[in-house]
C-alpha positions as CSV (number, residue, x, y, z in Angstrom):
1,X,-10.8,-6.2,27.2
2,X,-11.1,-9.1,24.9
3,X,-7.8,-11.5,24.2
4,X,-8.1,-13.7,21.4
5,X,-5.7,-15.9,22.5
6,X,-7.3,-17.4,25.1
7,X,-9.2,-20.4,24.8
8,X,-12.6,-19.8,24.1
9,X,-14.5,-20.1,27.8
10,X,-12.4,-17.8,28.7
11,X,-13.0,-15.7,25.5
12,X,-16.5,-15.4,26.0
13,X,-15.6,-14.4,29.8
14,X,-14.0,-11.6,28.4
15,X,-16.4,-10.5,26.0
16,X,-18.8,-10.3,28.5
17,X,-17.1,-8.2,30.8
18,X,-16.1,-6.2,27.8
19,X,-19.5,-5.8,27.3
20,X,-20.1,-4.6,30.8
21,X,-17.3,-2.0,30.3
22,X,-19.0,-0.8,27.4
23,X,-22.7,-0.1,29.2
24,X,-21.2,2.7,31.3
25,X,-19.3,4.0,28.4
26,X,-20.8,7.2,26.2
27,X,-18.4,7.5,23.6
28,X,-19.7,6.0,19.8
29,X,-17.5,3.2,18.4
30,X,-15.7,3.0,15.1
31,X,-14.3,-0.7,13.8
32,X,-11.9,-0.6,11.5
33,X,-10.8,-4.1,9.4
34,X,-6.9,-3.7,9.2
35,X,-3.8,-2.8,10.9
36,X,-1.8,-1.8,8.1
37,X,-0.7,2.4,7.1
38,X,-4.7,2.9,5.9
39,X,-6.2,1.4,9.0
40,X,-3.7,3.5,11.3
41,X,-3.3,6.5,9.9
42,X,-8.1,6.1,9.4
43,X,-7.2,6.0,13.3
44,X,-4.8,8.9,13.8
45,X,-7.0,10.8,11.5
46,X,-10.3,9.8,13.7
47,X,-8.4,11.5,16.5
48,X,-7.7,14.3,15.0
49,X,-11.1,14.9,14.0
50,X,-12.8,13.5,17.3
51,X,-10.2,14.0,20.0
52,X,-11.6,11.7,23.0
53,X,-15.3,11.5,21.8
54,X,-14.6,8.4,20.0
55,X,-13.7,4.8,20.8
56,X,-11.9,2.9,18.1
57,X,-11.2,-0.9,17.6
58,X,-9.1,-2.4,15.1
59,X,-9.2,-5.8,13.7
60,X,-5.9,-7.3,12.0
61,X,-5.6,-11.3,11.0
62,X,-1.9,-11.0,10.7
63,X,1.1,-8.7,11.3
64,X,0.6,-4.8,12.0
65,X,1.8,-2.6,9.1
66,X,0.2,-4.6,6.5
67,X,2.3,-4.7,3.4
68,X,5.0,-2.7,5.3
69,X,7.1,-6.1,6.2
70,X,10.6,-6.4,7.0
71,X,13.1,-9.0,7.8
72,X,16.2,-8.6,9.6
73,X,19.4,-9.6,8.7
74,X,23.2,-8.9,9.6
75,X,22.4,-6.1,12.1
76,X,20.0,-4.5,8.9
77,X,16.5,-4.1,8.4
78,X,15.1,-4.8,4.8
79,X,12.3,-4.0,3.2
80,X,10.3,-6.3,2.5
81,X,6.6,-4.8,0.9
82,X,6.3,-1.3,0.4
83,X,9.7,0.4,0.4
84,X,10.1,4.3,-0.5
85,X,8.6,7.4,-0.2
86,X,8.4,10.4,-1.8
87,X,9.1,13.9,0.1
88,X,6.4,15.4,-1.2
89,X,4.0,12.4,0.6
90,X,3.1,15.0,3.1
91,X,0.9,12.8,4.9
92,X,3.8,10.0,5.6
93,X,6.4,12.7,5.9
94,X,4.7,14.7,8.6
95,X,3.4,11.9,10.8
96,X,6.9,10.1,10.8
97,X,7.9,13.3,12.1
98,X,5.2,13.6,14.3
99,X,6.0,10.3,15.8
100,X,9.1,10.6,15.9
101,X,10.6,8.7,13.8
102,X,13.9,9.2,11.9
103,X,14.1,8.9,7.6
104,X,16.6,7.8,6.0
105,X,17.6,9.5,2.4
106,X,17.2,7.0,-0.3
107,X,19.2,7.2,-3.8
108,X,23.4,8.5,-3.9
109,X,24.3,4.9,-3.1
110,X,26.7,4.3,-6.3
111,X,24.5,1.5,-7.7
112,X,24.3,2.3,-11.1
113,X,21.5,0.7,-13.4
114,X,21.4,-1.5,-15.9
115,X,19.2,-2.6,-18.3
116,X,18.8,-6.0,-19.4
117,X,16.6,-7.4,-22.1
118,X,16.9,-10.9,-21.6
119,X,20.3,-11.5,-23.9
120,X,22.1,-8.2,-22.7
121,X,22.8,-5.2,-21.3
122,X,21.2,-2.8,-23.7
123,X,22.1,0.5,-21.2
124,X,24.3,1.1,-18.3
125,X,24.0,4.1,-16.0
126,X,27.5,5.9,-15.8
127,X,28.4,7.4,-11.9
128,X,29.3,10.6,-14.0
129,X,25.7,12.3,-14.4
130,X,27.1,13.6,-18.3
131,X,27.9,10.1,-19.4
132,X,24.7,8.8,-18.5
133,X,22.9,12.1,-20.3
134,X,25.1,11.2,-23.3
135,X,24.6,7.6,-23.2
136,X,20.4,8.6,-22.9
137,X,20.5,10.7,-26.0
138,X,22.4,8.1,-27.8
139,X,19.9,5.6,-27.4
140,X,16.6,7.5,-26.3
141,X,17.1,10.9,-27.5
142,X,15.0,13.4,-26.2
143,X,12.4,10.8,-25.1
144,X,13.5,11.4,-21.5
145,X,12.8,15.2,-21.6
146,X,9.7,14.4,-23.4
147,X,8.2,12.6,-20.5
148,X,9.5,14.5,-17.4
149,X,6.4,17.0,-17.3
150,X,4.0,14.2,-16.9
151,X,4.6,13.0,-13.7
152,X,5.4,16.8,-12.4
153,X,2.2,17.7,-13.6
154,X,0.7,14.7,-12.1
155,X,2.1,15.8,-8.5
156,X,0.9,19.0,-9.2
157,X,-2.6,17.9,-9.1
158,X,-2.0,15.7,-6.5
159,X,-1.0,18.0,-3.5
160,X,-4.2,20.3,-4.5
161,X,-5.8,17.3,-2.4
162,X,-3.8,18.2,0.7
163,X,-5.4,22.0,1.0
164,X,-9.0,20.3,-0.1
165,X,-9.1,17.9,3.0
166,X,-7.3,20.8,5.2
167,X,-10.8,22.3,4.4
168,X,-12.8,19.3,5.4
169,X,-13.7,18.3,2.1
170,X,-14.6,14.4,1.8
171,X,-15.7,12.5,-1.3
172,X,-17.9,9.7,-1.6
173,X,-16.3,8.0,-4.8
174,X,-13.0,7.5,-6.2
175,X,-14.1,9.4,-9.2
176,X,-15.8,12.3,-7.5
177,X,-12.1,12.8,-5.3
178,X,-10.3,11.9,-8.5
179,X,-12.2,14.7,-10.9
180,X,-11.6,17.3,-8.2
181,X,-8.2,17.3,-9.2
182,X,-8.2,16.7,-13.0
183,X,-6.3,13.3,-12.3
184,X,-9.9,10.9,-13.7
185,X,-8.8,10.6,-17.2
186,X,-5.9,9.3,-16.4
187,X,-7.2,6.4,-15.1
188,X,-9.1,5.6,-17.8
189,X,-6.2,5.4,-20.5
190,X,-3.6,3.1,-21.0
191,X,-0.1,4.1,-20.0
192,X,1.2,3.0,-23.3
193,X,-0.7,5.6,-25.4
194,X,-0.1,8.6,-22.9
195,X,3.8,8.0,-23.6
196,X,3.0,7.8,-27.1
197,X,1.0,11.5,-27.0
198,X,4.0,12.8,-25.2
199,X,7.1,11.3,-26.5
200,X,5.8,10.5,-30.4
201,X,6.4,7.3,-32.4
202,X,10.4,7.0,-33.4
203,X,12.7,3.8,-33.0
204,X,14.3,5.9,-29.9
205,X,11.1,6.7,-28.6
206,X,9.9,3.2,-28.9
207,X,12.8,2.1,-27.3
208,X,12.6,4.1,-24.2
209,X,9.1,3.0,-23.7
210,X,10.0,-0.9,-24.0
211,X,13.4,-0.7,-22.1
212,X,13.4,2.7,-19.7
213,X,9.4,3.4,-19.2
214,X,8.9,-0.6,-18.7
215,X,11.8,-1.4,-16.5
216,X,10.7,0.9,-14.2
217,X,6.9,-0.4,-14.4
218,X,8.1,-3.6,-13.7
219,X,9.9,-2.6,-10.4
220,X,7.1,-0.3,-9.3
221,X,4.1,-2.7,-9.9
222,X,5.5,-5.7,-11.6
223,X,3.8,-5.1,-14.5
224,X,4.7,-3.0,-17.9
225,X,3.3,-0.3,-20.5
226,X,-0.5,-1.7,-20.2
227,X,-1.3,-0.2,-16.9
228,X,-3.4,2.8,-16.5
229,X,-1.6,6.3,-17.1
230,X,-2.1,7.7,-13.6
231,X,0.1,4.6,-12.0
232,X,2.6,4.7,-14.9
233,X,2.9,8.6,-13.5
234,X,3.0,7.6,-10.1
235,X,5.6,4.8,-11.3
236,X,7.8,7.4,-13.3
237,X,7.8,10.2,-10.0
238,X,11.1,8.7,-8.6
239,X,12.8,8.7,-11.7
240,X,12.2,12.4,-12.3
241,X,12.2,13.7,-9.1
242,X,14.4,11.6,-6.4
243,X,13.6,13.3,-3.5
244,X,12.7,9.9,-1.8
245,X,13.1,8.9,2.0
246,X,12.4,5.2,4.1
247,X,11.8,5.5,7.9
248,X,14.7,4.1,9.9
249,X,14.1,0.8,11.4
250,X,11.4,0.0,8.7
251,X,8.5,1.8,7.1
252,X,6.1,-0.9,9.8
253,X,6.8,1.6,12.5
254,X,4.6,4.2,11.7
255,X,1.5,2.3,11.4
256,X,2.7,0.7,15.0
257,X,3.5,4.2,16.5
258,X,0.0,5.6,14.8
259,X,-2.1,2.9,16.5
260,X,-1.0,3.8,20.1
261,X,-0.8,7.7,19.4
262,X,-4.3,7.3,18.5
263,X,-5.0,5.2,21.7
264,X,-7.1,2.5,19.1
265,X,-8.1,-0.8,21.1
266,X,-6.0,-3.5,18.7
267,X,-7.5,-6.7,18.3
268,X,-4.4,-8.9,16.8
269,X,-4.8,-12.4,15.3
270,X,-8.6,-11.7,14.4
271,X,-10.3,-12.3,11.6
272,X,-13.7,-10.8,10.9
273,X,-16.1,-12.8,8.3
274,X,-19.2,-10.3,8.6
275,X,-20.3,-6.9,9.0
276,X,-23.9,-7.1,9.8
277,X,-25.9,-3.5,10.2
278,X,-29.2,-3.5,13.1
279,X,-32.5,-2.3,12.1
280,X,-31.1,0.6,14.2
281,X,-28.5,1.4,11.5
282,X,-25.4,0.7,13.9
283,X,-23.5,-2.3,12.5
284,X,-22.1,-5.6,14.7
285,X,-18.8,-7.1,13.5
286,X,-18.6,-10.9,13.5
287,X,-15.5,-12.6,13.6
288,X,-13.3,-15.5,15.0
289,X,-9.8,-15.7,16.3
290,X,-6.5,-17.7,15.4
291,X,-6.7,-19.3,18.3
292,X,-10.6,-20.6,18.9
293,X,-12.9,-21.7,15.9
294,X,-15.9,-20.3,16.9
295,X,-17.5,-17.1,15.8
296,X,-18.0,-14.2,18.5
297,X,-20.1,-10.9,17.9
298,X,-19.2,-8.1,20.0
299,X,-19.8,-4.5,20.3
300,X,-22.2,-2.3,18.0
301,X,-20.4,0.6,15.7
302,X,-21.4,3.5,14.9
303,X,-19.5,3.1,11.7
304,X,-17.2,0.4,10.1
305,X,-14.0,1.2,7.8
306,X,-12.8,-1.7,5.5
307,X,-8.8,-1.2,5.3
308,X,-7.8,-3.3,3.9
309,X,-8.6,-5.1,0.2
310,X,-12.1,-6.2,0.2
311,X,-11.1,-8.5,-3.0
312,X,-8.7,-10.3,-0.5
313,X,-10.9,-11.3,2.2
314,X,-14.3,-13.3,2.6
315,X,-15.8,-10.4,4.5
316,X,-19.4,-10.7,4.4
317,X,-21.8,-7.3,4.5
318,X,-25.9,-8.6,5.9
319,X,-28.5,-6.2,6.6
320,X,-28.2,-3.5,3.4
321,X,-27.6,-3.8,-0.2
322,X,-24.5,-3.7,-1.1
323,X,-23.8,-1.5,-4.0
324,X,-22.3,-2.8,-7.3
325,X,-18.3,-3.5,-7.2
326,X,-16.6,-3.9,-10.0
327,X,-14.0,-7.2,-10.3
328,X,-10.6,-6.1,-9.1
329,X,-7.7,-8.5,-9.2
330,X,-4.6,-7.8,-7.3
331,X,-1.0,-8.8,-8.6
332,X,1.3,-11.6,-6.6
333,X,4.5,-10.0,-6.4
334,X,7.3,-12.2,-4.7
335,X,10.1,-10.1,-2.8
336,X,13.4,-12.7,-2.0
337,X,16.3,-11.5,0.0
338,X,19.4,-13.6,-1.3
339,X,23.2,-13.5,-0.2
340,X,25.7,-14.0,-2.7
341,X,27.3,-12.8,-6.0
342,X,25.7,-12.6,-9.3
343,X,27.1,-14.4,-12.0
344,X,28.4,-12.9,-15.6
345,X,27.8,-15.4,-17.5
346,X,24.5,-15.4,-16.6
347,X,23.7,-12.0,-18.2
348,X,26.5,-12.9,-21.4
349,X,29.0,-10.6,-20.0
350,X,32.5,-11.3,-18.8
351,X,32.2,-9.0,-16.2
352,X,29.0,-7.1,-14.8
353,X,28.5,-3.0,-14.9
354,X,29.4,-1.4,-11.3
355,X,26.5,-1.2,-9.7
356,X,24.9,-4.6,-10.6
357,X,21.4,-3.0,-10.3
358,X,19.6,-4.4,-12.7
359,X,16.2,-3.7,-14.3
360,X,14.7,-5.8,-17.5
361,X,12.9,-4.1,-20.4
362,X,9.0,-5.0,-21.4
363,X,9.6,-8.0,-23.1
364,X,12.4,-9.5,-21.1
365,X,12.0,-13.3,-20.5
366,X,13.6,-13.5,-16.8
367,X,12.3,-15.0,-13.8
368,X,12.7,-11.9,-11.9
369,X,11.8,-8.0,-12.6
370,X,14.3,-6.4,-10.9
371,X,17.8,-7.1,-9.2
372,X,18.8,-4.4,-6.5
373,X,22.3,-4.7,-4.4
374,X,21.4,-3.9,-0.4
375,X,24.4,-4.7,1.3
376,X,28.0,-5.7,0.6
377,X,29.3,-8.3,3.0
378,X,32.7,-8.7,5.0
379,X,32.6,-11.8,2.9
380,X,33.3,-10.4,0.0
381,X,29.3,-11.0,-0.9
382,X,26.2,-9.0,-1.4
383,X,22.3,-9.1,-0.2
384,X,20.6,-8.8,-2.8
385,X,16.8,-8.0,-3.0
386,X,14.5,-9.5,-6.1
387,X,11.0,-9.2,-7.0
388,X,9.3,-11.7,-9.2
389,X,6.4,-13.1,-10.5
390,X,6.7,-16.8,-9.1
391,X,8.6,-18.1,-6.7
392,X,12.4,-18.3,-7.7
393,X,13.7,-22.3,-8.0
394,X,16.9,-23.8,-6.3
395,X,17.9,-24.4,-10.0
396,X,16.9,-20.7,-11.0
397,X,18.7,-19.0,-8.1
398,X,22.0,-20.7,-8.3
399,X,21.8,-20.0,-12.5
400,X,21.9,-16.4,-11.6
401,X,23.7,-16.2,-8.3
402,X,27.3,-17.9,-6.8
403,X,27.6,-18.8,-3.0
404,X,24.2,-18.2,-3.0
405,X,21.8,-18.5,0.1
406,X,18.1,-17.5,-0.1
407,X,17.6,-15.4,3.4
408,X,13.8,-14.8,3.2
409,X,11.4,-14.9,0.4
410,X,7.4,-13.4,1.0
411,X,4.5,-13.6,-1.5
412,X,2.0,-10.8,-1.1
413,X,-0.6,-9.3,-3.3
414,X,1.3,-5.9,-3.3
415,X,-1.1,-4.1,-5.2
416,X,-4.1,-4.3,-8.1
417,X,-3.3,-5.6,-11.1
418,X,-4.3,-2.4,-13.4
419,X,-6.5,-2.6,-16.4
420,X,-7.7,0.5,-17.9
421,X,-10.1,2.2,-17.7
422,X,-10.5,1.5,-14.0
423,X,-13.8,1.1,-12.3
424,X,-13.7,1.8,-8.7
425,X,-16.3,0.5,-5.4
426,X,-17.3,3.5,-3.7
427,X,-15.6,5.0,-0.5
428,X,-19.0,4.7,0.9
429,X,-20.8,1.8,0.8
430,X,-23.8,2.9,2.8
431,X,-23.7,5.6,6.0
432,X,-21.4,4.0,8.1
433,X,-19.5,1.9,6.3
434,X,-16.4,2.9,4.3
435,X,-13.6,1.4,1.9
436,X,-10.6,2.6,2.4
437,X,-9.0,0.5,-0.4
438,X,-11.5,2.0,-2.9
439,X,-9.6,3.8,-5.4
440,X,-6.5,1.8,-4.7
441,X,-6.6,0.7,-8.9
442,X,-5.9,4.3,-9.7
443,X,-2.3,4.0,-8.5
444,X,-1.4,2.2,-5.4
445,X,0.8,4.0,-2.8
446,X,1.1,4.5,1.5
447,X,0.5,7.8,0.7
448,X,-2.9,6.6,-1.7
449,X,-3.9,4.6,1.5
450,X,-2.8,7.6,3.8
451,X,-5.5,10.4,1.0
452,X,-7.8,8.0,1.4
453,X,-7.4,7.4,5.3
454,X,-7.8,10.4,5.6
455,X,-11.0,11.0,3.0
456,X,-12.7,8.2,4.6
457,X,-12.0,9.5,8.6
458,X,-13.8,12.9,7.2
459,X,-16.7,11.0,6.1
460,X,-17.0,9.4,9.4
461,X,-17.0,12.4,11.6
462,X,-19.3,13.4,9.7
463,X,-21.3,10.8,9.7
464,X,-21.5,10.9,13.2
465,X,-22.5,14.5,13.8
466,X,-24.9,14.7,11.9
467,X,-26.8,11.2,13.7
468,X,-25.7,12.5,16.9
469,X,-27.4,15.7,15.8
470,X,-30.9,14.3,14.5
471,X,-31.1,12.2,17.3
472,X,-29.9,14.7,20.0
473,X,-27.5,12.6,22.0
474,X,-29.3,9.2,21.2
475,X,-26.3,8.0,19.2
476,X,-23.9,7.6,22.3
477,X,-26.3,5.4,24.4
478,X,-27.1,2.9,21.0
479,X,-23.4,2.8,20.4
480,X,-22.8,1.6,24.2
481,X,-25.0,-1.1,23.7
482,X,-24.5,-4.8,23.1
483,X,-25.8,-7.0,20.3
484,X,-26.0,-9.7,22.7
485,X,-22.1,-10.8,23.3
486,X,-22.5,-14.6,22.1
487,X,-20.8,-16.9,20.6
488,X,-21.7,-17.7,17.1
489,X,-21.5,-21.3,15.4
């Protein structure tokens, strides 16, 4: 077994002895780039599909669970990346349970919302359910109603892709998957037009768009009315149907639980720079650890799954022609955990509405996107959580907040910056290598990862029956082999 930590004579010791290990062993070998819920639940799936006959290593540079972070504060785990999910994720819902992991109802908590458009609360949520539908149809009217049956319709179509991979059915493209359940054109529209098809052109209808429809863009993705019309769906879902759950303890778990269930060699602190594929068409991963500079190249794969965002790395592909990708930029979203109490004055009010959630409309000039309440405080204060753009200043933080104290801020890419109509990389770049990230710019979800997890595992199995087949057996003793365990300058 190879530990990156070591210092590097004694890395190559152990790839060497690695390598010996792997002589007398007949199963084929599947890499996968990335420990977060695509990686993991790739593996689980791998399993599923392959029971012992496979051996599967994966690579992660940093922390397992990807963009499933947390950070722990006053005896509570926060979210800190990818927070909720939806009941009808199947995939999510039914490994948590399979791993036994509790979930935690989301959504009852009394935090009403607000909506700010830069200069003032322009709606407050009521805790009685008919003063908020009043205070809708006052300012939206029937714009709400309008729009419900576009994201039920859009879930509809989505769980069709449950029974299709039940049946073993795998897709090579994001377009092929997408088109098998009428979900294509709706990334290839902008999310601004689809509202205006279903909820018409009227001053309420134009103001449900900019404050309710964007608000809630701007939480989801961090971005507003411009983005395709299958995320602006996926974005809507929660606000139609709030069936929503969060695994207790954090949503990292699964991916953690998912990589031992699956009984995948992890190879932490790593960071792979090439895929290279042998004349014999298995492919060597090159890569280097956190702890020693130089570049090792270890065991030969059958196949390869890229899980994580290829836009995001400097992964290298040598010995095929690499298909065209189209240019994907993600979006920096920066989550900040702060303790303290928000301050009227800063919003123009004398005093603020209950629940002190607080989404912004479309063209809201704040430094922040949304404002959520997470946990009141013996103190008499609150954790708050804030996504934004940018970092937040000193200056900027104590404008909007009193006794304030910044617990944690992280800046990720959380997800592609969407720009209709999408163009998607394949999910196969060539036999034996795989993206599991491909269609990621159609909406990005776990559960998107999880589909395509799951799309991509398919495509593997049967990618290797069918060389195990034409080369009657020959596939386990070239997968056993070693490219030569070296070190690399």
């Amino acid at each position: 077994m190879l530990y990156c930590r070591f210092a590097f004579n004694l890395l190559l010791i152990g790839v060497i002895g690695h390598a010996e290990t792997l002589q007398r062993s007949s199963k084929p070998s599947v890499g996968i780039i990335g420990a977060g819920v695509g990686g993991s639940t790739a593996a689980w799936f791998l399993k599923e599909e392959l029971g012992s006959d496979v051996h599967i290593d994966i690579f992660e540079q940093g922390e397992v669970g990807g963009r499933t972070q947390v950070f722990q504060h006053s005896d509570q785990v926060f979210e800190m990346g990818a927070s909720i999910i939806h009941e009808e994720n199947r995939y999510f819902r039914e490994l948590a349970d399979k791993m036994g992991l509790a979930r935690t109802r989301l959504g009852g908590d009394g935090n009403e919302v607000s909506i700010f458009d830069g200069k003032r609360f322009v709606f407050n949520e009521s805790s009685w359910t008919v003063v908020t539908l009043y205070r809708m149809l006052r300012r939206y009217g029937l714009s709400y109603f309008y729009m419900r049956q576009g994201p039920q319709t859009m879930l509809q179509r989505f769980l069709k892709l449950y029974a299709l991979q039940a049946e073993g059915k795998a897709f090579g493209t994001p377009e092929d998957l997408l088109q098998a359940v009428d979900l294509y054109k709706l990334t290839q529209r902008n999310f601004r037009n689809e509202i205006q098809d279903r909820i018409g052109r009227s001053a309420a209808a134009d103001l449900f768009a900019k404050e309710f429809v964007a608000g809630i863009n701007r939480i989801q993705y961090n971005q507003g009315n411009d983005i395709n019309a299958l995320a602006g769906m996926v974005s809507l879902l929660p606000t139609i149907d709030g069936r929503l759950f969060k695994i207790k303890g954090g949503n990292r778990l699964l991916p953690e639980r998912l990589i031992r269930a699956a009984n995948a060699s992890l190879h932490q602190d790593v960071t792979v720079t090439r895929v290279h594929r042998t004349q014999e068409g298995l492919f060597t991963l090159q890569y280097r650890s956190s702890s020693a500079d130089e570049l090792v190249k270890g065991r030969r794969y059958a196949a390869v799954l890229v899980a994580t965002p290829l836009e995001l790395t400097r992964l290298e592909f040598t010995g095929f022609k690499v298909p065209h990708m189209p240019v994907r930029k993600y979006q920096t979203t920066v989550t900040t955990l702060i303790e303290g109490r928000l301050r009227p004055d800063y919003f123009g009010v004398e005093a603020l509405p209950r629940g002190e959630y607080v989404m912004v409309s479309e063209d809201a000039q704040t430094p922040f996107s949304v404002i959520g309440p997470q946990k009141d405080l013996p103190n008499g204060l609150r954790i708050y959580k804030l996504f934004s753009k940018q970092p937040l200043a000193n200056a900027t933080v104590a404008a909007i907040f009193a006794n304030s104290t910044v617990l944690s801020s992280r800046e990720w890419k959380a997800y592609p910056h969407f720009s209709p109509p999408e163009r998607f990389p394949p999910f196969q770049l060539v036999p034996g290598i795989y993206l599991n990230n491909a269609w990621e710019n159609a909406a990005s979800a776990m559960e998107m990862s999880a589909v395509a997890a799951k799309n991509c595992a398919l495509l593997i199995a049967q990618h290797l029956r069918r060389v195990a087949s034409s080369s009657n057996g020959g596939l386990d003793a070239a997968d056993s082999s070693m490219d030569g365990a070296k070190s690399e300058l």
